[in-house]
C-alpha positions in Angstrom: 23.6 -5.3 -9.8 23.4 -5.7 -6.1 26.3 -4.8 -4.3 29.7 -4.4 -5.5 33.6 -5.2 -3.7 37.4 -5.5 -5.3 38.7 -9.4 -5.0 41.3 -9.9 -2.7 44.5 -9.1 -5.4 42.3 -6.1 -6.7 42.2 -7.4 -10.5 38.1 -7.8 -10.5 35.3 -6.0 -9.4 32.9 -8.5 -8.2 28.9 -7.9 -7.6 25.8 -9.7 -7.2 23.7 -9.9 -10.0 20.5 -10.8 -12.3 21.4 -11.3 -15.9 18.0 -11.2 -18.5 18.0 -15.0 -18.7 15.3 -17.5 -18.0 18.0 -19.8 -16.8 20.0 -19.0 -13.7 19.7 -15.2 -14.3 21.0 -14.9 -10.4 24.4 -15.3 -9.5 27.9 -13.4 -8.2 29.7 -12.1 -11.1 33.4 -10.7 -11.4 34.5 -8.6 -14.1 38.1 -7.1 -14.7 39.3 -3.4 -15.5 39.0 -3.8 -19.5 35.6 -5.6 -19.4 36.2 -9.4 -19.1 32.8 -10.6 -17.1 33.0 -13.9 -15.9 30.6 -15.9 -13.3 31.6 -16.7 -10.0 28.7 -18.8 -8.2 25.3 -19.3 -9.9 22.1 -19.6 -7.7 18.6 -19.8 -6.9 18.5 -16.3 -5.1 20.1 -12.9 -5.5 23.2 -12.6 -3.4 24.6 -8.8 -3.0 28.1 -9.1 -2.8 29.4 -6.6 0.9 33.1 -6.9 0.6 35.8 -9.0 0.1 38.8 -10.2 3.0 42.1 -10.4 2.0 42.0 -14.4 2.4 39.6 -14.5 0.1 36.5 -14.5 2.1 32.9 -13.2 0.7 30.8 -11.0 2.5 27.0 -11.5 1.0 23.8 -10.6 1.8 20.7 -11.7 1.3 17.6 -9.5 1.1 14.0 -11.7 1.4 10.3 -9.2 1.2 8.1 -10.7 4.2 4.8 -9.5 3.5 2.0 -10.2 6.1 -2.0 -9.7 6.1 -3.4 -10.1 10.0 -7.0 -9.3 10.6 -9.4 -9.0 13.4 -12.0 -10.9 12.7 -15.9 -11.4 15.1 -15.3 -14.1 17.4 -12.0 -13.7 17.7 -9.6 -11.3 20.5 -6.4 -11.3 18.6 -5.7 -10.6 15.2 -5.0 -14.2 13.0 -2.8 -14.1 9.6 -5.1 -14.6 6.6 -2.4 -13.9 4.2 -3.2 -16.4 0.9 0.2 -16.3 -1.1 3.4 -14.3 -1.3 2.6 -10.8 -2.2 -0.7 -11.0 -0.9 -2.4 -7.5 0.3 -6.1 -6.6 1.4 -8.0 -3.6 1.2 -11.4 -4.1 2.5 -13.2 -5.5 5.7 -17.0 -6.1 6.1 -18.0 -4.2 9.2 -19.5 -7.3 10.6 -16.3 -8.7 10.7 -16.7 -12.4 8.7 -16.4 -11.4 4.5 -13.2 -10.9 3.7 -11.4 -13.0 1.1 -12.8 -12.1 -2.4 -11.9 -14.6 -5.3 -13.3 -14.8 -8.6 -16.5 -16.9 -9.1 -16.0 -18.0 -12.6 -15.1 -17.2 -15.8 -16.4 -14.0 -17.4 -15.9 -10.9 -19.5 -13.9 -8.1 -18.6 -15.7 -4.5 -20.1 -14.1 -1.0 -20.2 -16.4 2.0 -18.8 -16.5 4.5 -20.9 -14.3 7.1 -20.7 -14.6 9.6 -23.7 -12.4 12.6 -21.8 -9.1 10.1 -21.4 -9.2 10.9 -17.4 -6.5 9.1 -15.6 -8.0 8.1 -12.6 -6.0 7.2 -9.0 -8.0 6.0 -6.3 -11.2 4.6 -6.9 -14.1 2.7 -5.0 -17.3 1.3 -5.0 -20.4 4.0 -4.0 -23.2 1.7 -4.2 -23.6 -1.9 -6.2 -24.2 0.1 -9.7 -21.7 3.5 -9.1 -18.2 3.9 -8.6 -16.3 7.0 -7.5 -12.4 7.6 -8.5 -10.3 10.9 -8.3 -8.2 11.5 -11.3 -7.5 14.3 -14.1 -7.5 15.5 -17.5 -4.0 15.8 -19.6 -3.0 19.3 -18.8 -5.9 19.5 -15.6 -5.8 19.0 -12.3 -7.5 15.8 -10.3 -10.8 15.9 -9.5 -13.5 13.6 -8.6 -15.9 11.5 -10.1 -19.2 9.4 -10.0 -19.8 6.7 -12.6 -23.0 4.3 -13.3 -21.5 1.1 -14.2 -24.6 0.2 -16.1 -24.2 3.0 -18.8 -22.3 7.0 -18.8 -19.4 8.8 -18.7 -18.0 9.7 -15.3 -19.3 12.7 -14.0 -17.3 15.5 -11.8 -19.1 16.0 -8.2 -15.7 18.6 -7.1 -14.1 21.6 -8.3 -10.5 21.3 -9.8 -7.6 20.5 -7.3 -9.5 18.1 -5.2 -7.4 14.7 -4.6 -8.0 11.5 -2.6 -4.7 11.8 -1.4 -4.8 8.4 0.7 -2.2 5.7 1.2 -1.7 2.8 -0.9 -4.1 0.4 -0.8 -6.5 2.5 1.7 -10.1 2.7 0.3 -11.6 5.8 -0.5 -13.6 7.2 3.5 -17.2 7.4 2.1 -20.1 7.9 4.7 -22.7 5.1 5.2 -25.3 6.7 3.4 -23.5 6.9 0.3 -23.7 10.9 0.2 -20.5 12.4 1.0 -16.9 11.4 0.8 -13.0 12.9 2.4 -10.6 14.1 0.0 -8.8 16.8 -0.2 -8.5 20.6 -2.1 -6.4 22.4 -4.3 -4.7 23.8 -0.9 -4.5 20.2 0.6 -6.8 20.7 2.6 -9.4 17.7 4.1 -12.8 18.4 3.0 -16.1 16.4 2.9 -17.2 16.7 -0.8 -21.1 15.6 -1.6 -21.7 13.2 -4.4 -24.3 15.3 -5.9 -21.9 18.3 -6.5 -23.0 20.8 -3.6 -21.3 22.7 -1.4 -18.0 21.0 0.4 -17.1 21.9 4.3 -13.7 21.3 5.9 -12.6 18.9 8.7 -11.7 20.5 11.4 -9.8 19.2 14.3 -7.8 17.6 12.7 -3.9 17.6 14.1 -1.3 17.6 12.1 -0.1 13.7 11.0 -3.7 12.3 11.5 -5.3 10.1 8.2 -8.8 9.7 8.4 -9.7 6.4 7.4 -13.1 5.9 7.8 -16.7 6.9 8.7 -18.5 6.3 11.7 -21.5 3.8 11.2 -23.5 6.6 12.1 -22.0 9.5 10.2 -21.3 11.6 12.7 -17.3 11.6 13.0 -14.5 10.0 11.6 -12.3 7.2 12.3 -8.9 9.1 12.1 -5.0 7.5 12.5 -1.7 8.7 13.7 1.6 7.2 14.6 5.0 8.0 15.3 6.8 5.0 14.2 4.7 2.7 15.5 1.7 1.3 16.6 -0.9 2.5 14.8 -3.4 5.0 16.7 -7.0 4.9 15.7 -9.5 7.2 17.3 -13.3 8.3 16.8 -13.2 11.9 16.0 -17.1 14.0 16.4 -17.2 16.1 13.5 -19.4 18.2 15.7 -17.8 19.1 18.9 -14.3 17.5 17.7 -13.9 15.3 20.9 -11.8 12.4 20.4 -12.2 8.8 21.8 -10.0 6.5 21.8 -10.8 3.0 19.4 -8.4 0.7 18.8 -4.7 0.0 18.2 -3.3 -1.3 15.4 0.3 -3.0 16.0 2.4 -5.1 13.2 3.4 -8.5 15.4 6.9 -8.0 15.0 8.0 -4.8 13.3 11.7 -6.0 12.6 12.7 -4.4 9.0 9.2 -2.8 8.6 8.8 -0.4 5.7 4.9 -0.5 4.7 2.2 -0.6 7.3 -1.4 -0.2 5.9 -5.1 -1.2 7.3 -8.5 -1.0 6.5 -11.3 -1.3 9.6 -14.8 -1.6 10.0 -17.0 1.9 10.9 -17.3 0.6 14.2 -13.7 0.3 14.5 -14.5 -3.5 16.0 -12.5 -5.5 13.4 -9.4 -4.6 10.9 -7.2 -6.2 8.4 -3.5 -4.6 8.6 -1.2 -5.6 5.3 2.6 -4.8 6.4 5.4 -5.7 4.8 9.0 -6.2 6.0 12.5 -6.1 4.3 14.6 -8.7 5.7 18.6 -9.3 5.6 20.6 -12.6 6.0 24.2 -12.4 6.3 26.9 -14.7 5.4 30.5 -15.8 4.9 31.3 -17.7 2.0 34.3 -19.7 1.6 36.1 -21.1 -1.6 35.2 -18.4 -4.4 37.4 -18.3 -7.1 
């Protein structure tokens, strides 16, 4: 149901809604007080019905997803759209700023790694071309995280119970360049940098309070790290060492009209990003005629 008004002599209730057909499932609907359902207007769309004037005039609204993928590319100043199709998203830019699109090459088999402890894993990425690392837990444990060979084995924990990679959708996992250590965060929710080979983990300090660290410097010394209030995006280069902060780009949906998801991924040198946001958008209309 979407939406919901009284008809203009108050015998129906009238709504907008999707029945489980494969034909014309969308429509405006009206039933009456003891359960008589009848259809109103049939249509492509769903309609969500607002109210209902006294002469008979609908109120409906129309509610359309706008999603959009925009990415800063080398050789260009301004970010283009790359988006492919409707619902399109990206995760991933190369940091020289050209791969980007991934498709598949051909047909193939799909193969299940093992995974004898039933570990429910929820964030993962690559490590290297033959490892993968994903946080997840045991039934009845808490997350923690894990390195994988692709080529043969059972994942194997690198953190102590409790650590997440609490990131946001569709962010990749902020492992360094040399493939050692990566950012996630402890039973206290704390950030820490955890190494893949299961030492000792350190914290990341200077960190203030609403920034996401989204990547790792080319070098490996600090931390791309973001922050907004509403918006733009703010990305800065954080030194892990003496925690001085420089500023690296900004990171701006092109029109932020009914936006409700806002998420980027950017090269180490924080030269080129793709930003995915998504925007809920409302038409408005009166109908005449409705019976």
């Amino acid at each position: 149901m979407h939406g919901i008004a009284w008809s203009k002599d108050g015998s129906e209730i009238w709504f907008g809604g999707t029945k489980g057909v494969a034909i014309n499932p969308d429509g405006i609907f009206a039933v009456t007080r003891n359960g008589q359902l009848r259809s109103v207007m049939a249509g492509p769309s769903r309609y969500k019905v607002l109210d209902i004037a006294t002469d008979g005039r609908v109120l409906v609204g129309h509610d359309r997803d706008d999603r959009v993928i925009q990415a800063l590319l080398a050789g260009s100043e301004t970010p283009a759209d790359v988006w492919v199709r409707d619902a399109s998203a990206s995760t991933w830019v190369a940091d020289d700023g050209h791969p980007l699109l991934l498709h598949p090459t051909g047909p193939g088999e799909s193969r299940t790694l093992p995974d004898p402890e039933k570990i429910v894993f929820n964030n993962a990425g690559w490590l290297d071309a033959n490892h993968v690392i994903a946080f997840g837990q045991k039934v009845g444990e808490r997350s923690q995280g894990y390195i994988q060979d692709i080529t043969g084995g059972s994942p194997r924990r690198f953190t102590p119970e409790g650590a997440t990679a609490n990131v946001p959708t569709w962010w990749t996992l902020p492992i360094s360049p040399d493939g050692t250590r990566v950012v996630a965060r402890d039973a206290q929710d704390e950030p820490r940098i955890y190494t893949v080979d299961g030492g000792a983990s350190e914290p990341v300090t200077h960190l203030n309070p609403g920034d996401v660290v989204v990547q790792w410097s080319s070098d490996g010394r600090a931390l791309l790290v973001a922050h907004r209030d509403g918006l733009p995006w703010v990305v800065e280069r954080l030194d892990l060492a003496s925690g001085q902060r420089t500023p690296a780009v900004t990171i701006r949906a092109h029109d932020s009209a009914g936006l409700r998801l806002s998420v980027f991924a950017i090269s180490r040198d924080a030269k080129y990003f793709v930003h995915t946001y998504a925007r809920l958008l409302s038409d408005l209309y009166v109908v005449n005629g409705l019976k």
